[in-house]
C-alpha positions as CSV (number, residue, x, y, z in Angstrom):
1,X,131.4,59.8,121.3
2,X,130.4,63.7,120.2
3,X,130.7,64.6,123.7
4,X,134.4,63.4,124.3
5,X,136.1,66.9,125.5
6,X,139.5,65.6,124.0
7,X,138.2,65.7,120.2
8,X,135.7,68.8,120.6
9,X,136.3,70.9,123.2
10,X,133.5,72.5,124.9
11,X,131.3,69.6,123.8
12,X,128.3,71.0,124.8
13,X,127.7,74.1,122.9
14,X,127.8,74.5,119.0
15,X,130.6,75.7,116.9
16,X,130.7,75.6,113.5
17,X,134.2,75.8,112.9
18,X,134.4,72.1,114.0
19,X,133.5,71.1,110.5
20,X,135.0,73.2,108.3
21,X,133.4,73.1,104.9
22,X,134.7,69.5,105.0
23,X,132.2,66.5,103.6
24,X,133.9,64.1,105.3
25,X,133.8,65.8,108.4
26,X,130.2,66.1,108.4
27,X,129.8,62.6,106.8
28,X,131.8,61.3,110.2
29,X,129.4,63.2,112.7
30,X,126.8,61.9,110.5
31,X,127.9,58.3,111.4
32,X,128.6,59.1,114.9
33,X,124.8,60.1,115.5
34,X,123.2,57.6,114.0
35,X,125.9,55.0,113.9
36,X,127.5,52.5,111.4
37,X,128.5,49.3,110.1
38,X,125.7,46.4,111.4
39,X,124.7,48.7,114.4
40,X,123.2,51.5,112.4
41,X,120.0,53.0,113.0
42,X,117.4,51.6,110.7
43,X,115.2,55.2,111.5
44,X,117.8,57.1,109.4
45,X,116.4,57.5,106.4
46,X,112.8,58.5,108.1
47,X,114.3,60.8,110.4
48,X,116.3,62.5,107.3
49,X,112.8,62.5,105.0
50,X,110.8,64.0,108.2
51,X,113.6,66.6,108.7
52,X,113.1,67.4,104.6
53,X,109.9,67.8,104.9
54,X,109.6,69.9,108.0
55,X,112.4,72.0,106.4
56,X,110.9,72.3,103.0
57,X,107.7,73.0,104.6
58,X,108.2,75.7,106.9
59,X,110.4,77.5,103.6
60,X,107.5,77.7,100.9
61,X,104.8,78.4,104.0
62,X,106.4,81.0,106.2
63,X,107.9,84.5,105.0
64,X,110.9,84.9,106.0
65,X,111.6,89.1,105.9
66,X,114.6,91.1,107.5
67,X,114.1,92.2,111.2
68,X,112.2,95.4,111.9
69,X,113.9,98.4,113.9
70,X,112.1,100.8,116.4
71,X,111.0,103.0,113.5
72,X,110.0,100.0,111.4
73,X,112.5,100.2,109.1
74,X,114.4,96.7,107.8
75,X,117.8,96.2,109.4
């Protein structure tokens, strides 16, 4: 279904203009990827708490600084 080139063209690379600022638009591609109704995925909430985690994680333990030109000075 997220791969149908009539609703997203170019299916296979990301744009973020497809869901723009919109919560129901991400609430729909939410639904799409992990289904909905009876069929739904019943690994949702574990993949979303692992994804949390891995997120928060990587935030408080890695320090995330501006890029470095030749000279070393930050960009």
């Amino acid at each position: 279904m997220l791969h149908e080139p009539k609703v997203y063209p170019d299916p296979t690379s990301f744009k973020s203009e497809r869901y723009p600022n919109s919560d129901a638009e991400m609430r729909n591609a939410h639904d799409l990827v992990f289904g909905f109704g009876r069929r739904s995925c019943p690994g949702v909430y574990f993949a979303e708490g692992t994804l949390f985690a891995i997120v928060s994680t990587v935030l408080a333990m890695v320090g995330i600084l501006p890029g470095l030109d030749a000279q070393g000075n930050e960009i």
